[in-house]
N, C-alpha and C positions, 0 to 999 in steps of 0.2 A: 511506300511499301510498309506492310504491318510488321513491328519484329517480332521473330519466334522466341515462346519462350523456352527457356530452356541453360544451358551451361551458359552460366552467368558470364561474360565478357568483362576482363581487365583487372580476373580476379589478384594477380598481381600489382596491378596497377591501377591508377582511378580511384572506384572508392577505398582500394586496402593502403589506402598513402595515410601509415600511420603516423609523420610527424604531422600531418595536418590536422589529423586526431586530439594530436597531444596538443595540440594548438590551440583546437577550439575546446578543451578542457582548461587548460591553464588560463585561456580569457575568460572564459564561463564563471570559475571560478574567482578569478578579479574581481569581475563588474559583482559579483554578487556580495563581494566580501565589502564592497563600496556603500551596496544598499542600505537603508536603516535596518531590513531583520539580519541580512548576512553578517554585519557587522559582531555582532555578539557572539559569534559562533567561536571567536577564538576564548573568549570567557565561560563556555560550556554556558550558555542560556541557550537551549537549544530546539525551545517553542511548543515542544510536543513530551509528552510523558514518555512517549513509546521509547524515543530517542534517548533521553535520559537514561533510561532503566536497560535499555540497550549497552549502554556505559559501565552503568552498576553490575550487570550481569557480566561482562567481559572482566571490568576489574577485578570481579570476583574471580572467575576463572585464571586470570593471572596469579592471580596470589594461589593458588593453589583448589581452590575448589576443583570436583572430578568434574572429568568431564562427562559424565552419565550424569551428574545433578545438576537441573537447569531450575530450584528451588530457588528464590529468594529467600534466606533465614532471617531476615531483618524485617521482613513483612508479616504481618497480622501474628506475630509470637505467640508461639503456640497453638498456632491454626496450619492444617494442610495448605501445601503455597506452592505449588507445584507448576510453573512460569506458562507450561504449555511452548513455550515455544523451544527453536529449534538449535542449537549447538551449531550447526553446520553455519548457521547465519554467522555467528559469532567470529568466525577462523578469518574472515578479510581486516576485519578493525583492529582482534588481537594480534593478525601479523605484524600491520603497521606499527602498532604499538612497542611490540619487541623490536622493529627495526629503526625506529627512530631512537627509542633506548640505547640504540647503539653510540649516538655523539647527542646525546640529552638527558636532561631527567626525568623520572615518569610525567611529571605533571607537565611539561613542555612534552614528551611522548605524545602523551592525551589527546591536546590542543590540535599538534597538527595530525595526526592521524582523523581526528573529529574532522577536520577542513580535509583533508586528502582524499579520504575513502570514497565519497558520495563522488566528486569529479573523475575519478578514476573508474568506476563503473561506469559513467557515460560514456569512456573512449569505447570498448568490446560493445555494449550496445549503438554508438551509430556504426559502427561497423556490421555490425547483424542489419541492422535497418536500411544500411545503404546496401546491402547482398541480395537481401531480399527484393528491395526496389530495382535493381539491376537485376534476378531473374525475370522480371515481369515486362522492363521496358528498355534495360540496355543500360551503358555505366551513368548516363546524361540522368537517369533517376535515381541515381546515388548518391550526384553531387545535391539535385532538387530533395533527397530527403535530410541533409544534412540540413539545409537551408529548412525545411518548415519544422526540424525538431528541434531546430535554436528558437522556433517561434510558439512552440503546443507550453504554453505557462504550462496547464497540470501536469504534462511529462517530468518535462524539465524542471519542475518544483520539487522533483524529486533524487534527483541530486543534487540541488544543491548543500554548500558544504555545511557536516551538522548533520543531513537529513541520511540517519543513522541506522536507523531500523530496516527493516529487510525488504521493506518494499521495491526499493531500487533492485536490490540482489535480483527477483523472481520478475523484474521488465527485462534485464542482461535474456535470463533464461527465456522469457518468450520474443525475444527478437531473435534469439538463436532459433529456436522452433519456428519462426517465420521462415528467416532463412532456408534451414534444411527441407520445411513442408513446399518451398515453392523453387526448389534447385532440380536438377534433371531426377527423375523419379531413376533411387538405386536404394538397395538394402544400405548401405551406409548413411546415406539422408535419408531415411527414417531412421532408425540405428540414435542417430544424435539429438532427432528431436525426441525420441523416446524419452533417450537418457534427459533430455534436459526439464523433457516433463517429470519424471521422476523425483529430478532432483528438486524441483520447484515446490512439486507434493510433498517431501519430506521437509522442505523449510516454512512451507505454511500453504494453510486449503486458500486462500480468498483467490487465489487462481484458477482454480478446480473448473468451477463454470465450463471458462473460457479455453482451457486445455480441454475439457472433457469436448467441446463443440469442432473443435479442431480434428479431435480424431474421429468425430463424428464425421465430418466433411472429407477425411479421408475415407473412411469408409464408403460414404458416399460415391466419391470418387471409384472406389475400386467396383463399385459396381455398377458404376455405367462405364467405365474403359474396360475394367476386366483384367487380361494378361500382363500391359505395360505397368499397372499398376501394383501389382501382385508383390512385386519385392519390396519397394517401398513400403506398402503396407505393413507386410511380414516383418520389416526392419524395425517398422513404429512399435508395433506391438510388443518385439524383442525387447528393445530398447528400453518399453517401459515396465516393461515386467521384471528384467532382471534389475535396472536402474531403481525401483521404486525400494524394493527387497533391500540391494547393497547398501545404500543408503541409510536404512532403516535401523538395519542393522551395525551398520555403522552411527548412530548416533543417540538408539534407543538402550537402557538397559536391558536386560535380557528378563529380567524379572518383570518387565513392561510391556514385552512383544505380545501381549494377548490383550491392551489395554482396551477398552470400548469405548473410545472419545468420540465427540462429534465436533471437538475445535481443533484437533491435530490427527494427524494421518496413526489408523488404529487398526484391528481386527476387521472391523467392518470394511473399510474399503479395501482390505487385501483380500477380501471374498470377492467383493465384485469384479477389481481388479484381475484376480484369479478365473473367476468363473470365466468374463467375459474374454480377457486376455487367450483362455484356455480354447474355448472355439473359434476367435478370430485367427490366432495362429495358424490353428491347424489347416482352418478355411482358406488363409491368404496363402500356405504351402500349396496349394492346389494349384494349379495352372487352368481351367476350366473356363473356356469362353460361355458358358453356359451361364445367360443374366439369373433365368430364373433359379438356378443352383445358388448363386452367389447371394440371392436374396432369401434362400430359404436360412442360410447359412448366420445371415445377419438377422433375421427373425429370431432365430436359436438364443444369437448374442444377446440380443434386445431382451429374451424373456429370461433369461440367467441373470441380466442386470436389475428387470425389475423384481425380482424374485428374491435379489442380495437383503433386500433390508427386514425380509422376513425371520433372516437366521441374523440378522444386524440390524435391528432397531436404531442404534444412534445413529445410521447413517439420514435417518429421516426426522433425527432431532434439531433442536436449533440451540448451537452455542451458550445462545443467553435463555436457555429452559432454568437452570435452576435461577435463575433470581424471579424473586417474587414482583409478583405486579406492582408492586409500592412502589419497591424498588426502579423496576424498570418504569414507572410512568416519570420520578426524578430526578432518573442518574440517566440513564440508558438514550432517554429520549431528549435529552440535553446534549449529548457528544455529537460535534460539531461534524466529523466525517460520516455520519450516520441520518445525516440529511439526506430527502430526498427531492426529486422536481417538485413535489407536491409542497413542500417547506420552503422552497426558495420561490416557487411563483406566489403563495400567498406572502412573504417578510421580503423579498428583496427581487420582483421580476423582471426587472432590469440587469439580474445578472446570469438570465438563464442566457444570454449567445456566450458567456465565456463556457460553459462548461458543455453546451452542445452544438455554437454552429459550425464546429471544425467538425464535429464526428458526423453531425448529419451531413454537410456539403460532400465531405469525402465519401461518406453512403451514396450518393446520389453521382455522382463524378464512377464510383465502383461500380455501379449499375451499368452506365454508360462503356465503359473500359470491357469490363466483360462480353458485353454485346458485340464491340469494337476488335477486339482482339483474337487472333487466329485459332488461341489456344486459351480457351476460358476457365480452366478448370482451377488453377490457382488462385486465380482473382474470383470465382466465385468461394474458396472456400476462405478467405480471408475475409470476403462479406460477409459472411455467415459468420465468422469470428467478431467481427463488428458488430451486428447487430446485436451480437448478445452482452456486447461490451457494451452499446448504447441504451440496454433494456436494465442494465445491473448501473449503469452510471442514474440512471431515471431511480430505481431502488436505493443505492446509494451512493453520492456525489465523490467516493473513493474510488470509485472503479473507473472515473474519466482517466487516468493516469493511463492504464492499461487499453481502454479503449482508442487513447490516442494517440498510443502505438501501434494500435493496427491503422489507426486512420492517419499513419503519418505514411506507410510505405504503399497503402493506395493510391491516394491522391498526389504524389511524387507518381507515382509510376505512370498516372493518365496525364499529368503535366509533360512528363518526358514524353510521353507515348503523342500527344499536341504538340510537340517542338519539333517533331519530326517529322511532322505530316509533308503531306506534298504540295503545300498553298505557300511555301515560302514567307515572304516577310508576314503574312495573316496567320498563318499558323503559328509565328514565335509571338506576335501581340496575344495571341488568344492565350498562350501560354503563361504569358508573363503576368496577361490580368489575373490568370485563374492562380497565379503565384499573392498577388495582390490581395485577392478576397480568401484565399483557402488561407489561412494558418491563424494561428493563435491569437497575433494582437489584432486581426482583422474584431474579434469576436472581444476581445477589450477597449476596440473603439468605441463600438454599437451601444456598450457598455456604458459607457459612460456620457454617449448622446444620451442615452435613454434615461440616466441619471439628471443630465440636465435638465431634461424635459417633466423629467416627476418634478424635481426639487422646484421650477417652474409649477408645474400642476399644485403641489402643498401650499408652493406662496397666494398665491390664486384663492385655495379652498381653504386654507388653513387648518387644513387638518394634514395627520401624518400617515403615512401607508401601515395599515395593520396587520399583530404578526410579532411574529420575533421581534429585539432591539436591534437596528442598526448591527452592521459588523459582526452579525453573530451566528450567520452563516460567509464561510470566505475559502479559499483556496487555501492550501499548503504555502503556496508562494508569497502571500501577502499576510499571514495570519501570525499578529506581532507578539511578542513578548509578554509572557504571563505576567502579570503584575505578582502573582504567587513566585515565580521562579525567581525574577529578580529579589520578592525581599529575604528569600529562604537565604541567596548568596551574600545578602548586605545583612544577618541579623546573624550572631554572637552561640549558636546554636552549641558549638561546643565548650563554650564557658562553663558547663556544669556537666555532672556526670551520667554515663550515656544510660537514656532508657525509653520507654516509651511514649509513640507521641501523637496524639491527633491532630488534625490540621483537614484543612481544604482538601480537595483529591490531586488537584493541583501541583500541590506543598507536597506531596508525598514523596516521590520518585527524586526528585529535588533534594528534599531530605534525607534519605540515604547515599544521596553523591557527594553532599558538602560535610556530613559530618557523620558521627559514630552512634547516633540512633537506630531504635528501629519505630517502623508505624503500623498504625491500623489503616488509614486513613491512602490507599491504592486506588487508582480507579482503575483494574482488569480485573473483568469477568468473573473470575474463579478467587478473588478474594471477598467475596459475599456478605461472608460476615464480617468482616472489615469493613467494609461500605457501610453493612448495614448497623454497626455499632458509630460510626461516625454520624450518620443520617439522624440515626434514633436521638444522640446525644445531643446533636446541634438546635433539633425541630423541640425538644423537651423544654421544661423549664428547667431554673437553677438545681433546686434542689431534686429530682429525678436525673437532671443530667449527671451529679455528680455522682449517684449512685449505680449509671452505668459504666461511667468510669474509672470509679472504687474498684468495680466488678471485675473490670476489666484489665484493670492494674496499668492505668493509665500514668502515667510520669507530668508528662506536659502537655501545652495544649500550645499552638501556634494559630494564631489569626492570622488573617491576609485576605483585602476584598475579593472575595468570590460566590457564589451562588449561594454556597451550602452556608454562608455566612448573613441568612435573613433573606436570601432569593429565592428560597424556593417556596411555588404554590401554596402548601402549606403551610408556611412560618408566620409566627404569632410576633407579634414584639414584646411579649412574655418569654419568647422561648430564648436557649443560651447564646444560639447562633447570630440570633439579630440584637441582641442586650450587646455582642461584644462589635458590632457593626457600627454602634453608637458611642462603643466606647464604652460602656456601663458594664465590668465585669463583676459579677458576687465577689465574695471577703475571700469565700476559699481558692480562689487561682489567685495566688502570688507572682507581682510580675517579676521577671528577671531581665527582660530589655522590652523597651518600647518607643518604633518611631516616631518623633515629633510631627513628621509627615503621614502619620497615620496608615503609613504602608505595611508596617507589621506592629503583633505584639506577641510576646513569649512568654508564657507562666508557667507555673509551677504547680500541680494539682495536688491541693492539700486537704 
């Protein structure tokens, strides 16, 4: 018998058994604090710049910064520094923070709040994930997607503890939105996924895509069912129009609300948002079985949306428009999450099954499921969620995180949807294989047969695969310890008094956690000329470097092997960057500390 889908079974019970929840966060959390990267997390080495400055920005807010300023003052001094990012993100880590302050001191606060937060958002999201797998195939794909979201690495890399930034925040929000978009169609499941898209756009666009595809596919939906569909829709739309607003206004200054960004939620997308929001509403109040009405309706919508970037321009800008091309061919194009398939099949093509054969098998199993089941309409719009997750993960290797949330509550659902068929003990084998090849380390096996077999292939030919170095495209999950970060926390930073300081981009974020500097030397977007006064200084020689950072009223200078340190394209071994690589610093940087391990050195710019 096929099951209908519809009002989720044992929502009491089954997959809403939160001490099992808390269970498998609390071991999650173990085995990772076990690992070689987890381990550091309780030392704030926390692998990622974002994460760090994540930190700096909340400490800041404790200590008193407003909450309308999400400035960094301690970056690029004297340059606009405006974080871009979102307040709202910030309120999970600084609660912990105050509430472990309750029987600690802040810097034990920190620590465990840094290890708590990120497993603590994984409880509400598999609970979204198992709700949703239980609309589609009953509670039996509730317990199957708990199982393959302890196995999808880039998911689950992203809570582990440490992993601090807000990426985790806005997977919680679209497992919610799974949920609600595949629950019995009522104004209130829409209503909630609204809201939680809303609330996702106002903590950060890199969701945008894949939300915005969503209520495409509701749309969709309401126009080939029609009537049952109507409220639902009508709710989504609600939802996200009054959610995006409230929000917005809750965490934008007022002096802001007309800002025209194209990296954070502005003017421009509360035109489209508006415009479009403004016809869908009114169209999904209608009750009207009439297709062709309903599709002139969505035509309207369509041409309001592409019309938005006419009165809003940056809605069709790209983020990284203002850096210059120099810029972006050495900084831009070096950031590891910024990889695409195309960077990982030419440097390391043995590691393309980890990052797509869970997304595509589940495509493919999602196709099958659709056809198969009584009631296709959710499982086709979940596809469609996927594929765009699979087309942005091909763009860039960030977006498998997301995509492998849709493709954890698909493929759970046709595995359930196989363990119930009516062939008995061949139906729970076929299950259990498709449990076997479908998840995460199926695709870290494959991985590393195929590693074998190059490293085999090199000894053979003796040559090496060309392309990037080794290790220099990797997942969140394995991608180890800056060699910058650690020596920023082993070197003496505050032995002298506090001012400014360039360094690696690396060193930067680092830098304003451990001690009372501020830098030029940031690697986000919008500190430009920060980048680009570091770049300029490092690629120069001695004496021009020094007179950009006379100019610039530079203090110190911190070494630490990395790129900008003689690796990039351009570096001469004339220039300042690779002379301190070598160890060969001019008369005018005075050292103040320097490891005998060559892991850092600290000067003094005179």
């Amino acid at each position: 018998m096929r099951p209908v889908i519809g009002k989720p079974r044992g929502l009491e019970k089954g997959y809403a058994d939160w001490p099992i929840l808390v269970f498998i966060a609390i071991g999650f959390t173990i085995l990772v604090l076990l690992t070689p990267g987890g381990r550091h997390a309780p030392e704030l080495l926390l692998r990622d710049p974002d994460n760090v400055m994540r930190l700096v920005q909340v400490r800041d807010f404790l200590a008193g910064q407003s909450w309308w300023d999400v400035s960094q003052h301690r970056m690029a001094a004297g340059i606009p520094n405006n974080m871009h990012w979102s307040r709202l993100a910030d309120l999970p880590l600084a609660a912990l923070i105050l509430f472990f302050s309750l029987f600690a001191d802040t810097a034990r606060a920190e620590v465990l709040a840094v290890i708590v937060e990120p497993p603590l958002l994984l409880i509400p999201t598999l609970y979204f994930l198992g709700r949703a797998a239980a609309n589609l195939a009953g509670d039996e794909a509730a317990k199957v997607a708990r199982l393959l979201a302890l196995t999808a690495t880039l998911f689950l890399s992203q809570f582990a503890p440490g992993r601090i930034d807000h990426h985790n925040i806005q997977l919680v929000l679209l497992a919610l939105c799974l949920s609600a978009l595949t629950d019995r169609p009522s104004w209130r499941a829409g209503a909630i996924a609204g809201t939680a898209i809303g609330l996702s756009l106002n903590i950060g666009l890199e969701m945008a895509p894949l939300l915005a595809i969503a209520c495409a596919g509701m749309a969709a939906r309401w126009l080939i069912e029609g009537a049952p569909m109507a409220r639902i829709f009508n709710g989504l739309i609600a939802g996200l129009m009054v959610s995006s607003v409230f929000f917005y206004v809750l965490s934008v200054p007022p002096g802001e609300y007309a800002r025209a960004t194209a990296d954070q939620l502005g003017r421009g997308h509360f035109v489209a948002i508006g415009s479009v929001g403004t016809v869908l509403l009114f169209a999904s109040d209608k009750t009207s079985t009439n297709r062709r009405t309903r599709l002139l309706w969505l035509i309207m919508a369509a041409i309001a949306g592409v019309s938005a970037p006419l009165l809003a321009p940056e809605l069709v800008r790209s983020p990284y428009s203002n850096i210059p091309p120099r810029l972006y061919d050495l900084w831009i194009e070096n950031i590891r999450e910024t990889a695409s398939i195309v960077d990982v099949a030419q440097s390391q093509p043995s590691h393309l099954p980890r990052y797509f054969m869970f997304i595509l098998i589940a495509f493919a199993v999602g196709l099958w499921l659709a056809k198969d089941l009584d009631r296709r309409g959710p499982v086709l719009l979940l596809l469609g969620v996927l594929a765009g997750g699979l087309v942005l993960t091909m763009w860039q290797l960030r977006a498998g995180a997301a995509a492998s949330c849709v493709a954890i509550v698909i493929a759970s659902a046709a595995i359930a949807h196989v363990w119930q068929g009516t062939n008995g003990r061949r139906s729970r084998a076929v299950a259990g294989t498709l449990v076997l090849v479908m998840n995460g380390w199926s695709g870290l096996a494959l991985q590393a047969l195929l590693e074998r077999l190059e490293v085999r292939s090199e000894n053979r030919t003796g040559q090496e695969i060309a392309g990037m170095p080794s290790g220099a495209i990797e997942g969140e999950e394995e991608r180890p310890i800056s060699r910058c970060e650690a020596a920023v926390r082993a070197a003496p930073l505050d032995s002298v008094p506090p001012g400014l300081v360039l360094s690696s981009l690396d060193a930067g974020a680092p830098i304003l956690l451990r001690s009372r500097h501020e830098t030029l030397s940031l690697g986000f977007h919008r500190n430009v000329q920060g980048v680009a006064t570091t770049v300029d200084a490092l690629l120069a020689p001695p004496d021009a470097a020094r007179k950009i950072l006379t100019a610039r009223g530079v203090a110190y200078l911190f070494y630490c092997p990395s790129l900008e340190f003689g690796g990039f394209p351009r570096s001469t071994d004339a220039s300042l960057g690779a002379m301190l690589a070598v160890g060969n610093a001019p008369e005018w940087l005075q050292p103040i500390a320097i490891a005998p391990t060559g892991d850092y050195a600290f000067y003094a710019v005179r």
